[in-house]
C-alpha positions as CSV (number, residue, x, y, z in Angstrom):
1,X,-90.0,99.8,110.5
2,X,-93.2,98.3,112.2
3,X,-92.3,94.7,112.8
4,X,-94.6,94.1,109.6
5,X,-92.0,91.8,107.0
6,X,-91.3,95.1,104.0
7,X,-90.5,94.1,100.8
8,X,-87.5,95.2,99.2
9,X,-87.9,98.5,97.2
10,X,-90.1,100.2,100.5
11,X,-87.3,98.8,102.7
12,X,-84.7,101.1,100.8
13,X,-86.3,104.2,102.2
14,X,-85.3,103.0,106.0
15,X,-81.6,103.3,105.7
16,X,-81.3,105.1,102.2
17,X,-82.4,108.3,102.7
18,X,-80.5,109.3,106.0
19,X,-77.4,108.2,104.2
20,X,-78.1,110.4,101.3
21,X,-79.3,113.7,103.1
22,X,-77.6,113.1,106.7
23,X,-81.4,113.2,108.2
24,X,-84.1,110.7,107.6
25,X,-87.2,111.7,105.6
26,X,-89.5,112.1,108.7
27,X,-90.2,116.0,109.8
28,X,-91.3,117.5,113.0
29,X,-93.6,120.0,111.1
30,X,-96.3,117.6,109.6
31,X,-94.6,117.1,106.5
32,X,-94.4,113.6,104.7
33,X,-92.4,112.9,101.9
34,X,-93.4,110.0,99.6
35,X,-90.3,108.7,98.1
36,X,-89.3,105.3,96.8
37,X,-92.6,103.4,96.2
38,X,-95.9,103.0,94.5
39,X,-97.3,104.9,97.5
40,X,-100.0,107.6,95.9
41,X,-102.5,106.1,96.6
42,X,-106.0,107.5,99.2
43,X,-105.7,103.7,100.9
44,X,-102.0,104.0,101.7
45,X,-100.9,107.8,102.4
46,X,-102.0,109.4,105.9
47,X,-103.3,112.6,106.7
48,X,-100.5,115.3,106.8
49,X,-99.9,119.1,106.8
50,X,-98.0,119.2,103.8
51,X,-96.7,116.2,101.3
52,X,-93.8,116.3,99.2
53,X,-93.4,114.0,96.6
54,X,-89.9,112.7,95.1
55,X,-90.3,109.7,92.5
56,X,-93.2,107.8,93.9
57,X,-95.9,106.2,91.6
58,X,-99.3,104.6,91.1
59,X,-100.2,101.6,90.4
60,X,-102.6,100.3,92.8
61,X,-105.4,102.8,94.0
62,X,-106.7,106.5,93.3
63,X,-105.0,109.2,94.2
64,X,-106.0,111.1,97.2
65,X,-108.7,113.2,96.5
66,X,-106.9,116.1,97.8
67,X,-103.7,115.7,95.4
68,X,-102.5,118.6,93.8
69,X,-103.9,121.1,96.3
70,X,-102.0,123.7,98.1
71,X,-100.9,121.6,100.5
72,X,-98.7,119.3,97.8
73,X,-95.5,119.8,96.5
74,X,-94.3,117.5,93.1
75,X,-91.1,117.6,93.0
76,X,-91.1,114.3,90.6
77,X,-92.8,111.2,90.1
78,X,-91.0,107.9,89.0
79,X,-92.3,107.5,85.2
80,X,-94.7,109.1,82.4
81,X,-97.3,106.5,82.9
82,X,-97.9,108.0,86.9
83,X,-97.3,111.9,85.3
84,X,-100.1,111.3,82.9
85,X,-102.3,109.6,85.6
86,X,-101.8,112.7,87.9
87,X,-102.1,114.9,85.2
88,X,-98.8,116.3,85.8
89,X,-96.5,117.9,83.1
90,X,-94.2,115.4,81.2
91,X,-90.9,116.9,82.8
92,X,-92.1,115.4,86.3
93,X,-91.4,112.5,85.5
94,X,-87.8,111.6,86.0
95,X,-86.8,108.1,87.2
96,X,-87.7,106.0,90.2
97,X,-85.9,107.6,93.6
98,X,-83.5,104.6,94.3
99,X,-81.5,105.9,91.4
100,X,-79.8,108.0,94.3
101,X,-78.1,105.3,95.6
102,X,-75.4,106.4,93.2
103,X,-74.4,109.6,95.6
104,X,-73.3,106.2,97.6
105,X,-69.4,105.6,98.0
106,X,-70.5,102.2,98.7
107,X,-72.7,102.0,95.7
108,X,-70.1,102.3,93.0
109,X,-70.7,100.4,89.9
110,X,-68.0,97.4,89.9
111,X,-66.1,96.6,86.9
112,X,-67.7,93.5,85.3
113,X,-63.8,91.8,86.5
114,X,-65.2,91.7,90.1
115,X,-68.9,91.1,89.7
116,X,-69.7,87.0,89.5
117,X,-72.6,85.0,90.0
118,X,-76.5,85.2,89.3
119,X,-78.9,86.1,91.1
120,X,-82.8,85.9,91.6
121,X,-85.6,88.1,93.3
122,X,-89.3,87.2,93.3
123,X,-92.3,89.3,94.1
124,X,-92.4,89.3,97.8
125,X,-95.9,88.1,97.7
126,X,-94.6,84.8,95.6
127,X,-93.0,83.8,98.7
128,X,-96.7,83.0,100.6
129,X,-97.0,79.8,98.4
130,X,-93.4,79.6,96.0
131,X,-90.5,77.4,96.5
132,X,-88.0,79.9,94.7
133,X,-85.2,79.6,97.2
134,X,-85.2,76.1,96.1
135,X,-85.4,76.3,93.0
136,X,-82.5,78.7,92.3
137,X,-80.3,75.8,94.5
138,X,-81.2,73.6,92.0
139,X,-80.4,76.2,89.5
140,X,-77.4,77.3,91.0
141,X,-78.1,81.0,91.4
142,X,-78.3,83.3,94.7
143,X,-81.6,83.4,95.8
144,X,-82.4,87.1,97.0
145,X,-85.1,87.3,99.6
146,X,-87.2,90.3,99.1
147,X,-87.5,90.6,103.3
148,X,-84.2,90.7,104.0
149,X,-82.4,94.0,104.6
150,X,-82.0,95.5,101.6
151,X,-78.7,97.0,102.3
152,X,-77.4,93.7,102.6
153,X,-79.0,92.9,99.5
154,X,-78.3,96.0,97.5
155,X,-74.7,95.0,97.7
156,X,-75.3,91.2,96.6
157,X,-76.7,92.5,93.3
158,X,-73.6,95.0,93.0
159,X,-71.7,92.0,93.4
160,X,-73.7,89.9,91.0
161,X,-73.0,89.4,87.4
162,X,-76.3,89.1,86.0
163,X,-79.9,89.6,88.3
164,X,-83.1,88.1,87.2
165,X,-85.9,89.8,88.4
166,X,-89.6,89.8,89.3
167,X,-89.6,91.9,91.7
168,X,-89.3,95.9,89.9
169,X,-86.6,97.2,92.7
170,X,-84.7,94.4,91.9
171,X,-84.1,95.2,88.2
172,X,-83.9,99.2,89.3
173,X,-81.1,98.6,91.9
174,X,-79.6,96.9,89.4
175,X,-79.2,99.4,87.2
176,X,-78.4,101.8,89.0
177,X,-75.3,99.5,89.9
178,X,-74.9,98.8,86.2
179,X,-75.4,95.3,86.7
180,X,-77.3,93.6,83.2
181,X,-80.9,92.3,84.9
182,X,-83.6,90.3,83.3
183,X,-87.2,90.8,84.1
184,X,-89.5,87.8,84.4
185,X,-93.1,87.7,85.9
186,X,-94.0,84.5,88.3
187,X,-97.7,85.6,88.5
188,X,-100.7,87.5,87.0
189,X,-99.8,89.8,90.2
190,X,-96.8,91.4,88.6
191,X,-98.1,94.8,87.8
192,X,-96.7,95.7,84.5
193,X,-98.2,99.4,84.9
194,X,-95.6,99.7,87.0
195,X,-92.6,98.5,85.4
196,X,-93.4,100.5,82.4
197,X,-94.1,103.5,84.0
198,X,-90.1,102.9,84.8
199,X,-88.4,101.2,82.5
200,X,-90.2,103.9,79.9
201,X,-88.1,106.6,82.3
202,X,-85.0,105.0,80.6
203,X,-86.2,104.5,77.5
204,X,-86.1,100.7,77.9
205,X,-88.9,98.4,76.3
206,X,-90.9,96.0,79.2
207,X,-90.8,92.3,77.7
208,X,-90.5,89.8,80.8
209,X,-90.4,86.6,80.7
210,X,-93.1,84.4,82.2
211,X,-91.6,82.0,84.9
212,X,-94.0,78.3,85.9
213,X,-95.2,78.1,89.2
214,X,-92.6,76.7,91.7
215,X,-95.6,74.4,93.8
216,X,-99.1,73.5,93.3
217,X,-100.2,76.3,95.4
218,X,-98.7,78.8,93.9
219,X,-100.3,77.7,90.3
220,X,-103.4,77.6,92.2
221,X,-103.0,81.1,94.0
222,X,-101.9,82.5,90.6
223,X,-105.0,81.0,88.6
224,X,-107.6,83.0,91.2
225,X,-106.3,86.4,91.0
226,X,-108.1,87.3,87.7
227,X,-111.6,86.4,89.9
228,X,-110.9,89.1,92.4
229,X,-109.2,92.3,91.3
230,X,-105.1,91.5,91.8
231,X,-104.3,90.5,87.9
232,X,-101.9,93.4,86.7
233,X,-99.7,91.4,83.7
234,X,-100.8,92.7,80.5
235,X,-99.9,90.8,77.5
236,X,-100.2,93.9,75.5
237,X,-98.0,96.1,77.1
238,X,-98.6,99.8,75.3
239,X,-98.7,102.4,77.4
240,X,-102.3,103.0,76.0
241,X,-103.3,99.5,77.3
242,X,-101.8,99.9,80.5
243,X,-103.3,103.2,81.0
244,X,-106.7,101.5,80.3
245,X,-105.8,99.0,82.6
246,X,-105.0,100.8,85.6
247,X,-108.5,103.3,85.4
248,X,-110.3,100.2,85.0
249,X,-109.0,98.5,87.6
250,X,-109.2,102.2,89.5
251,X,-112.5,101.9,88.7
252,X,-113.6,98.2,89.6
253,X,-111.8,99.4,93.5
254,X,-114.0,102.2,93.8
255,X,-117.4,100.5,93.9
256,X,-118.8,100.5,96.9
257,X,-119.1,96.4,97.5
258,X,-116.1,96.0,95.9
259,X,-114.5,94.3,99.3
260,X,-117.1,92.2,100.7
261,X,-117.0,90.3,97.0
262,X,-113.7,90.3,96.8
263,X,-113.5,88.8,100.0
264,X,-116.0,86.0,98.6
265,X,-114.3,85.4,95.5
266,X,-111.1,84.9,97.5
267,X,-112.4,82.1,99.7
268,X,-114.4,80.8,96.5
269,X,-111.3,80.4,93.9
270,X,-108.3,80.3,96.6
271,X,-109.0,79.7,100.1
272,X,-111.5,76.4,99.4
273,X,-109.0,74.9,97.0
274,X,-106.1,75.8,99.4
275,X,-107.6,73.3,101.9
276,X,-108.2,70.9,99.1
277,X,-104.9,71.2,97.9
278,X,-103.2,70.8,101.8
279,X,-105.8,68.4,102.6
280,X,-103.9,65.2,104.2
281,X,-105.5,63.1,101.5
282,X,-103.8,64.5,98.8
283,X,-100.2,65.4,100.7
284,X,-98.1,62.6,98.8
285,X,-99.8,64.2,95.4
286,X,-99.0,67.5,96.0
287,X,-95.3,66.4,97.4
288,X,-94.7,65.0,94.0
289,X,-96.1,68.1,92.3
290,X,-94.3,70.7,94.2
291,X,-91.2,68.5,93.1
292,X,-92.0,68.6,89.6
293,X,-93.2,72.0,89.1
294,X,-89.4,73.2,91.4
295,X,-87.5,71.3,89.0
296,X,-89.4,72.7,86.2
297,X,-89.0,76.7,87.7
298,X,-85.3,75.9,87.8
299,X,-84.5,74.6,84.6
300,X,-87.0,77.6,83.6
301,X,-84.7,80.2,85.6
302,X,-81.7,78.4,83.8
303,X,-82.8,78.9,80.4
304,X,-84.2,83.2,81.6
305,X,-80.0,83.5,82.4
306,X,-79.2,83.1,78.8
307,X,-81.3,85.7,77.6
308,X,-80.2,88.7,76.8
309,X,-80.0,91.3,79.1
310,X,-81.2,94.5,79.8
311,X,-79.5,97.9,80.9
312,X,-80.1,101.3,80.0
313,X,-77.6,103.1,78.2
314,X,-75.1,105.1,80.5
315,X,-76.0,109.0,79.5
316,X,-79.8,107.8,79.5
317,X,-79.2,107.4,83.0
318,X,-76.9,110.0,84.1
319,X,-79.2,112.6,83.0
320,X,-82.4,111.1,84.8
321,X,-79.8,110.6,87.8
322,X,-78.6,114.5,87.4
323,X,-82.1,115.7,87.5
324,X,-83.1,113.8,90.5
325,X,-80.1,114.8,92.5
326,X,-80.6,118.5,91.5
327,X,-84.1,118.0,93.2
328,X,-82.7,117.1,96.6
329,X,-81.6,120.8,98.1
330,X,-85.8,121.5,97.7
331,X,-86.8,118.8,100.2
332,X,-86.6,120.8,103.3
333,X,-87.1,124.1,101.6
């Protein structure tokens, strides 16, 4: 890594990956293998000789304007929503690539006799302004922290009897491990383009549950993003709508002043009411909120636990899983 804080499901290709294949993903030949992430993207992906691409996904930005040439190789992509984005054939799309963990000795699903406890990850970015850690004390769940080495946290959710999650890779390590999950969304952030274009891999339906704001900040973080380009929850969740979504928000990226107002509408509807918020005048206020709104998350995440859960059904996922694996022997072809 880079010293930069990853989030959970990117930090899964640092360790995963040479476990898997004996060799990590990088090449001395120019090659660069996208793999677990929504990494297709022209603002993310470097210039390269040759890119190989094993269950990544879009979500965010356009695809390089190069994709699909000569020089790329689709092996697979995580879900049908990315396929028809790319234009790629249906049977590209398998599953997302931390399914693999499963080739994993130490990633054995555990009876349900040895698995206990619940646990809950947020988005990484609802850790900027959330109190989640708190609130899942109060709750009395394990609080999983989305920048903490995910191998170490890949085996607390194998251990764990039930996850709730907001964060995607949460809910996908999950199942893979077989563990039941619930998926809730703590923002307008939570892209649900991308959870569909997954869970619709398993044949799963997408219906999360909507969690309060843990502090005052957060709810006011959460109430700008709509003003400058960063709400992905859809209430209607077709794929259709979410389709529509993403090229529009594609779109709205693209325009050439797109970043110098975003950057005004950022300091307009967060970064002024962010000092007015922390503003020592209003500190005992917003103590008392962020104490009120915690509570409120909690009894929230205890009331998301009884919920029933989700996990897709055990053939639906050994043949996605089978595919996958079968894919493997062509990465270094």
């Amino acid at each position: 890594m880079d010293g930069r804080l990853n989030n959970f499901g990117d930090d899964l290709n640092r360790w995963m990956w040479g476990k898997i294949l004996g060799r990590s993903l990088d090449t001395d030949d120019g090659t660069l293998v996208l793999a677990i992430g929504t990494v297709i993207s022209r603002e993310v992906i470097p210039p390269a000789k040759r890119y190989i691409v094993l269950s990544s996904g879009v979500g965010y930005g356009a695809p390089p304007v190069n994709f699909g040439g000569p020089e790329w190789e689709i092996l697979s992509v995580r879900g049908p929503l990315t396929a028809k984005v790319l234009g790629l054939p249906p049977e590209k799309a398998i599953v997302d690539g931390a399914a693999l963990l499963r080739l994993l000795p130490e990633c054995t699903p555990l009876p349900a006799s040895e698995r206990d406890g619940i646990v809950f990850m947020p988005h990484y970015e609802s850790l900027h302004t959330g109190n989640w850690k708190e609130a899942c004390e109060m709750a009395g769940f394990g609080f999983l922290d989305p920048h903490t080495d995910s191998e170490q946290t890949v085996q607390r959710i194998r251990r764990a009897r039930l996850v709730i999650a907001d964060a995607m890779h949460a809910a996908i390590v999950a199942d893979t491990l077989r563990v039941p999950w619930v998926p809730v969304a703590t923002s307008p952030q939570i892209n649900s383009f991308k959870w569909l274009d997954w869970t619709l891999s398993l044949d799963l339906p997408y219906n999360p549950t909507p969690l309060p704001a843990s502090t005052l900040l957060e709810s006011v973080r959460g109430s700008s993003f709509r003003f400058y380009g960063e709400k992905f929850y859809l209430e209607d969740r077709t794929p259709e709508n979410a389709l529509r979504h993403y090229r529009r928000m594609r779109k709205i990226k693209s325009w050439k002043y797109t970043p110098q107002c975003r950057l005004r509408l950022v300091q307009l509807t967060y970064s002024v009411p962010k000092k007015v918020v922390t503003s020592p005048v209003l500190r005992r206020f917003k103590k008392q909120q962020d104490q009120n709104r915690t509570h409120r998350a909690a009894e929230h995440l205890l009331r998301t636990a009884k919920l029933p859960s989700y996990l897709s059904g055990e053939n639906i996922f050994r043949s996605r899983f089978d595919r996958i694996t079968h894919l493997l022997q062509k990465l270094y072809c």
